[in-house]
N, C-alpha and C positions, 0 to 999 in steps of 0.2 A: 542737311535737311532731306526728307525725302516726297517728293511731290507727286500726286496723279496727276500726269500730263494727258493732253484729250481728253479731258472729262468734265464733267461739270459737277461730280459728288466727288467725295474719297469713295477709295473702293471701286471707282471705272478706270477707264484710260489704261495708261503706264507708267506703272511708277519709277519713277527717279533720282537717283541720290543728286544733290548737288552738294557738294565740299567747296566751299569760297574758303580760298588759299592767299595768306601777306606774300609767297612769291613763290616762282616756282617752285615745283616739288621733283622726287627724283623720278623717274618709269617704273622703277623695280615698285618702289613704294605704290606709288597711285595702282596698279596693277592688286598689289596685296588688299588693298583698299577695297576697289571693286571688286573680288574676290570674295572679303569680308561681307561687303553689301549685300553680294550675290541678286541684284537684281538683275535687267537686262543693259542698262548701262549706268554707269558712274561718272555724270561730267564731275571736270575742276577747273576753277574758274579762279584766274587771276588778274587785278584790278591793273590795268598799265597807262589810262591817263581817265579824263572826268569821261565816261559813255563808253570804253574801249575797253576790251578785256581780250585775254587770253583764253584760250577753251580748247582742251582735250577729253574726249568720250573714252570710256573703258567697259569693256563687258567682262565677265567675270573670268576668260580665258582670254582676250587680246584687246588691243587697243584698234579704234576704227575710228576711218575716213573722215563718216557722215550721218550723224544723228539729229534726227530731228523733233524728238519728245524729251531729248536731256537738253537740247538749247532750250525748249518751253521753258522747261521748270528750272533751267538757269535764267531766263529774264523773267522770270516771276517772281523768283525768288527776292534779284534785284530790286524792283518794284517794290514787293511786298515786308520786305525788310528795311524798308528805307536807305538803301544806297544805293538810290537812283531814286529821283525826289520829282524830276518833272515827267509828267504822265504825256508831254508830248516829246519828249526826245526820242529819237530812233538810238537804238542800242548795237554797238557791232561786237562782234566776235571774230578775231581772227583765228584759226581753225587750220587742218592740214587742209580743209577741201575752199581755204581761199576767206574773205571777211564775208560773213552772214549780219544782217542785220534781225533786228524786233523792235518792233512796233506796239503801241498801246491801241487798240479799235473797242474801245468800252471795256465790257468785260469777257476781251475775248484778247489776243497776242497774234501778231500774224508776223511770220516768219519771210524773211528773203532768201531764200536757197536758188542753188546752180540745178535748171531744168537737168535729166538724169534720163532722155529718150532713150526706148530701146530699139533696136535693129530688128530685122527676120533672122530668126538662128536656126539651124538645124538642131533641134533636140536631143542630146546624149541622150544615149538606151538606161543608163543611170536615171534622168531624171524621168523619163518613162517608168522607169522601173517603181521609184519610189511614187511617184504621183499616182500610178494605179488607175488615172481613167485619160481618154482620147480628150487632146486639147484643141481645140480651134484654132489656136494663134502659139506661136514661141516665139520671141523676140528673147534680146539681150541687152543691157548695158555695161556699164564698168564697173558694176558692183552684183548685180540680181540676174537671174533668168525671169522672162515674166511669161503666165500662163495663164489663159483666157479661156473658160470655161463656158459649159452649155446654161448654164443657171446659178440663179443663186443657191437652189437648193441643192445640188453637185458641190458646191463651193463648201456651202456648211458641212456637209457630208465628206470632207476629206477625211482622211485618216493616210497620209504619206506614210512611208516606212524612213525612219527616218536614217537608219545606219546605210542605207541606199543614199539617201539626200548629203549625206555626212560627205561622202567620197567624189559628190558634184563639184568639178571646178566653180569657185565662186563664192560669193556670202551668205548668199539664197537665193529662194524666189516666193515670186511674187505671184499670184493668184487672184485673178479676177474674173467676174461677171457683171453682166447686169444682173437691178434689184429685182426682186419680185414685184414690189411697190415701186409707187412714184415721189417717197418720203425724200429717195437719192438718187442721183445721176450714176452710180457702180457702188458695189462692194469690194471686200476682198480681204485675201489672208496673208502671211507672210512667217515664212519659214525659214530658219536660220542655227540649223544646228552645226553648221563646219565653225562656228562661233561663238558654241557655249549655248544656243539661243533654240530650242525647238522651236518654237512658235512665240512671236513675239507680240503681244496686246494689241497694240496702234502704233504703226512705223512710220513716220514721218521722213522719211529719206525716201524711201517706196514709194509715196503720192507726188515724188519728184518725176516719177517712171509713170506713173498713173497717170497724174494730169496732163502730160502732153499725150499718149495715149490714147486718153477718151476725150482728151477736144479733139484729138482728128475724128474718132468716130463719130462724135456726138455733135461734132461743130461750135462750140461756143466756148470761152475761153474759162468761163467761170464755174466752176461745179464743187460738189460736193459729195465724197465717201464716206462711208461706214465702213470699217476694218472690222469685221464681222466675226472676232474672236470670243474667248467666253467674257473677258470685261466687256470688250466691245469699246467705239469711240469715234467723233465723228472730225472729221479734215476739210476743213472751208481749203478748196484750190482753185488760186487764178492764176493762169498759164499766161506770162509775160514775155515775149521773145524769148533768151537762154535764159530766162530767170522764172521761178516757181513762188509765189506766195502762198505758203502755208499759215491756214488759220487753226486758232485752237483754245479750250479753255485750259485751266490750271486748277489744281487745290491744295494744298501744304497738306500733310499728313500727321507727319510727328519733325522735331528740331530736336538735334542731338548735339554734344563735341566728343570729338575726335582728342581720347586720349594716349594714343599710341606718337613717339616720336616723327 
């Protein structure tokens, strides 16, 4: 199936395949798969007792950590397919980056991820290079560089180089402001071409680096972004001790099978 995750139409958010698999599958394979997909990730999702599942992410060139718009539209999917029948059970995932759970909040999915703060870093001249304007902030985590910008309209106004960005240690980075408006508490963009990924839609892994972030600046635990891409897509975040609640909508797109062995 392939779902817009952070959205509330088809046609916003980020789309994502989900593949629900009767058991494991091999790497080589799932890899060919998302490949085929070619979207920005490909979860696979295998049932291992009643609410528990297995879950691997794939982008069209590697397999990753931590994704958070392919677990959406892997528990929505569940949901909305009927297997997963009570709308208050918490759903888990076990994952390389540890068990994420989901949650039903109306018509909305709020996700449990591992907070993802980032440090002060010194900025490679690489990523200067590619980013092209003076950042106010660089921090780091275990995954992203993150960069805090003068505005939102600097923000919108990127245009990275991206075979610069390609050669930055790292998966990407992350790009933030404040809004123009008082609609959200920050924007932001997210770039990830060392992994198939120029610029990816709505990145939920990223609002793990965000939302602690902008509760320190902003002070309060609970906020909300816009990843201010061309779909564009909005991220309910409650900053929980080491733990991140990601909120978000879902929409099924198209339901396909998979005829290849």
């Amino acid at each position: 199936m392939q779902v817009d995750a952070f959205a509330r139409e088809v046609f916003e958010g980020n789309p994502a395949a989900v593949c629900l698999l009767p058991e494991p599958a091999a790497e080589a394979w799932m890899q060919s798969v998302a490949g085929e997909m070619n979207l920005a990730e490909t979860a696979f999702v295998v049932r291992r007792s009643p609410g528990l599942y297995g879950l691997r992410w794939f982008t069209p060139a590697v397999e990753v950590d931590l994704c958070g718009h392919a677990t959406l539209a892997s528990a929505h999917v569940l949901w909305e397919e009927g297997l997963e029948q009570d709308d208050d059970a918490c759903l888990r995932f076990e994952t390389r980056s540890g068990v994420l759970g989901a949650a039903r909040r109306a018509d909305w999915i709020e996700l449990d991820f591992p907070a993802e703060p980032a440090e002060p870093a010194e900025p490679p001249r690489r990523l200067l290079e590619a980013l092209r304007v003076d950042p106010r902030y660089v921090g780091r985590n275990r995954f992203d560089y993150l960069v805090e910008v003068d505005s939102e309209a600097v923000l919108r106004a990127l245009e990275p180089d991206m075979a610069a960005l390609r050669r930055v240690e790292g998966r990407g980075l992350i790009v933030t402001s404040r809004p123009a408006e008082a609609t959200f508490d920050f924007v932001s963009r997210y770039f990830a071409p060392a992994v198939g990924i120029d610029e990816d839609p709505v990145t939920g892994s990223a609002h793990c680096c965000l939302g602690p972030y902008w509760r320190n600046r902003l002070g309060r635990d609970a906020l909300t972004g816009y990843q201010a891409s061309a779909r564009g897509g909005v991220v309910r975040v409650r900053v929980a001790g080491d733990r991140v609640q990601l909120g978000g909508q879902a929409v099924t797109v198209f339901r396909t099978t998979l005829t290849t062995p």
